[in-house]
N, C-alpha and C positions, 0 to 999 in steps of 0.2 A: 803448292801450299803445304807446310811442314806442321802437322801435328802435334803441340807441343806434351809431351808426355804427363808434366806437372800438371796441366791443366785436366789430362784424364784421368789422373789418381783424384787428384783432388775433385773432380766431377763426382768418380767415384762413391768417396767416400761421404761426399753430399748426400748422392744416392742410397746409401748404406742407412747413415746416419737417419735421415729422414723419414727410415717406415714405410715408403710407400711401395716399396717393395713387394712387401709382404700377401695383398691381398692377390696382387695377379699372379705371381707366383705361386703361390698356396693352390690358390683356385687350379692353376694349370696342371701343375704336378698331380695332384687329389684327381683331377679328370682321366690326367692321365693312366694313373693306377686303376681306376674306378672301370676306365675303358677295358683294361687290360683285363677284367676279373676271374675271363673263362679262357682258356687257351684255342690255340688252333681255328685260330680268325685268317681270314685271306688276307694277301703283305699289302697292296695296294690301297684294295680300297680303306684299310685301317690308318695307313699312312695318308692319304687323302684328310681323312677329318683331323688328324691331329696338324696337318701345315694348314688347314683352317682355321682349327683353335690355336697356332701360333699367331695366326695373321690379325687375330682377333687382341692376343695377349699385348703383343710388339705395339699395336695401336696406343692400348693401355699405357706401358710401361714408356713409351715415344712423351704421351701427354703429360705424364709424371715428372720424366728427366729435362722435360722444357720448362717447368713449372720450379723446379728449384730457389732461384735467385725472384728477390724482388728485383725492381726499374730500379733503384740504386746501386744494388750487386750486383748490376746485370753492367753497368755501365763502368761500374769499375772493372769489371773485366774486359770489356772492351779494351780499354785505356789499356791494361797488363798486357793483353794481346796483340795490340795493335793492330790487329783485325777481327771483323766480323764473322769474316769469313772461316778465318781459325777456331772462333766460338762456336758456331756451327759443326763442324765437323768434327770437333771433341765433342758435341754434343751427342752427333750421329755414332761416333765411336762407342759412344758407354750405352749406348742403345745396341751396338751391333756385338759386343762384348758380351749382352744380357742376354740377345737373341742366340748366340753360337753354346751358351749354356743350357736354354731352351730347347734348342732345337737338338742337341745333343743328348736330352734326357727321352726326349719323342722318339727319336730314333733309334734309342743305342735299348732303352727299358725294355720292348718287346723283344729285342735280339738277344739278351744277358737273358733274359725268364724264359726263352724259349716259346714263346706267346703264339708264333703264324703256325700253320697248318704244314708248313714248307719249307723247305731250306730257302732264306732268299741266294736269288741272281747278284752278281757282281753287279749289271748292269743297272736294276732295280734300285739296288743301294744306292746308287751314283744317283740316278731319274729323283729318289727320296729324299737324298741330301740336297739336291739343288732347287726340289721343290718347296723343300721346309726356309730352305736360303731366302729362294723368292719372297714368299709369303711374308716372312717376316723384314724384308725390304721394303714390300707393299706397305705394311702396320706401320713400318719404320715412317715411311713418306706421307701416309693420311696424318698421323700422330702428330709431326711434325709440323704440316702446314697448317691443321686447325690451332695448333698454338700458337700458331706466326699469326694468323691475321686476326687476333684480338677483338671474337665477336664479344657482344657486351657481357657475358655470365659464359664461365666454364660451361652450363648446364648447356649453353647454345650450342659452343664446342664441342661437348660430348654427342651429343645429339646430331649436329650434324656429321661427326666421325664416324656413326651408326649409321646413320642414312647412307653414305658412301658404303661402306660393306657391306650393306645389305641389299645394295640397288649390283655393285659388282659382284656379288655369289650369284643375282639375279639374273643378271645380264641376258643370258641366253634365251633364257625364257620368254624376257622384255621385249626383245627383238623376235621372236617367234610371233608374238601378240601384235607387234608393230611394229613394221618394219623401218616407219621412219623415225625410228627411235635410235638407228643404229648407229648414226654419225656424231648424234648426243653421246650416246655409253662410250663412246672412243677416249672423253676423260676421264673415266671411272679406270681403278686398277684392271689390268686383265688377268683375276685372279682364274677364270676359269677357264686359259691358253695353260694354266699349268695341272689345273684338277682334271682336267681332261686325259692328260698323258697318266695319269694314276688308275691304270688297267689289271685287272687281274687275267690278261688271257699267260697260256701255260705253251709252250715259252715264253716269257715277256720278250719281247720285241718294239723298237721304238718305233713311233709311226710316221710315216713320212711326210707328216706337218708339222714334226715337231721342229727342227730346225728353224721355220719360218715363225711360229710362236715365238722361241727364244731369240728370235732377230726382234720381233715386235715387243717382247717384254726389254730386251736390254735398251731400246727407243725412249720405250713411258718411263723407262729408271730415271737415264740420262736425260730424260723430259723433266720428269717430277723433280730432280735436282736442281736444277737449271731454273727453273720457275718458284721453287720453295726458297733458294738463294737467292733470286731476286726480289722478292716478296718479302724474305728476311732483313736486306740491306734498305729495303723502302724503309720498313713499317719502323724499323728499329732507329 
């Protein structure tokens, strides 16, 4: 299914135009810096909270970019596109456009200021870029599906977007406390197969679970797609 490019400038500039930009952006950036404020912090676990507070941001800015068109505008573009399907994924595009911006400034701010304690690892960098990726995947797909299934008030949808990230940061703990909780949480993102690999031991070294994590996260992606696109072509 081909992308049409017109459809994501012009998303774009929805997005631009709109404002609404502004607040999660603002917020994240300012965190950012705010984080930043004393230098010679450890590489991981500092990169840890900020692919949180992307996961957190992407959620945001996912709710936003689905939010653009009314049901008249939304349906004219249907018609322009002649698929749903193409709707969708220029939708996900100007979301994954806004997150490779985000997650560029998380990344790259403490390496330009000289912020970690340490020189990072090649390998570090690579584990931090793909885990800020993630993250903001995860934001991507909560984001998206509360706006697909039109509970009665944004406020529900917001709300229950919260409850989801705040039950998967949990996760771990959830399932410590009860165990038959565990086959429930398997809907929930598995944001914490990635927070997990965000170690500060000295060499970093990857652990030999990661692998089977990143089998299990690329599953719930291509899960979460698969379900939020069929959920889209119903309700719509």
């Amino acid at each position: 299914m081909m992308i049409r490019a017109g459809f994501i400038h012009y998303q774009l500039k929805s997005y631009l135009r709109s404002l609404t930009f502004i607040p999660p952006v603002t917020m994240f950036v300012a965190w950012i810096v705010i984080f930043y404020t004393y230098s010679g912090v450890p590489i991981m676990s500092s990169y840890v909270i900020t692919s949180v507070s992307l996961y957190l941001v992407m959620t945001w800015v996912a709710m936003n970019v689905f939010s653009l068109e009314t049901a008249t505008e939304k349906n004219l573009l249907f018609v322009q596109l002649k698929s749903k399907h193409a709707y969708l994924l220029g939708k996900w595009a100007v979301c994954f456009l806004a997150a490779l911006v985000l997650g560029a400034i998380a990344i790259l701010y403490p390496l330009i200021f000289s912020m970690f304690k340490e020189p990072i690892q090649s390998v570090q960098f690579i584990v931090a870029v793909l885990g800020h990726l993630v993250a903001a995947v995860f934001g991507m797909l909560i984001g998206s599906f509360f706006s697909i299934t039109k509970l009665e008030s944004k406020r529900f949808a917001w709300l229950s977007s919260m409850l989801v990230i705040v039950v998967s940061l949990a996760k771990e703990g959830i399932v410590e406390m009860a165990h038959f909780f565990q086959w429930i949480l398997l809907l929930f993102p598995p944001i914490h197969q990635v927070m997990r690999h965000f170690t500060d031991e000295t060499p970093y070294v990857i652990a030999n679970g990661y692998w089977v994590d990143a089998l299990w996260i690329l599953v719930y992606v291509v899960g979460g797609y698969t379900v939020t696109l069929a959920l889209f072509k119903r309700r719509e």
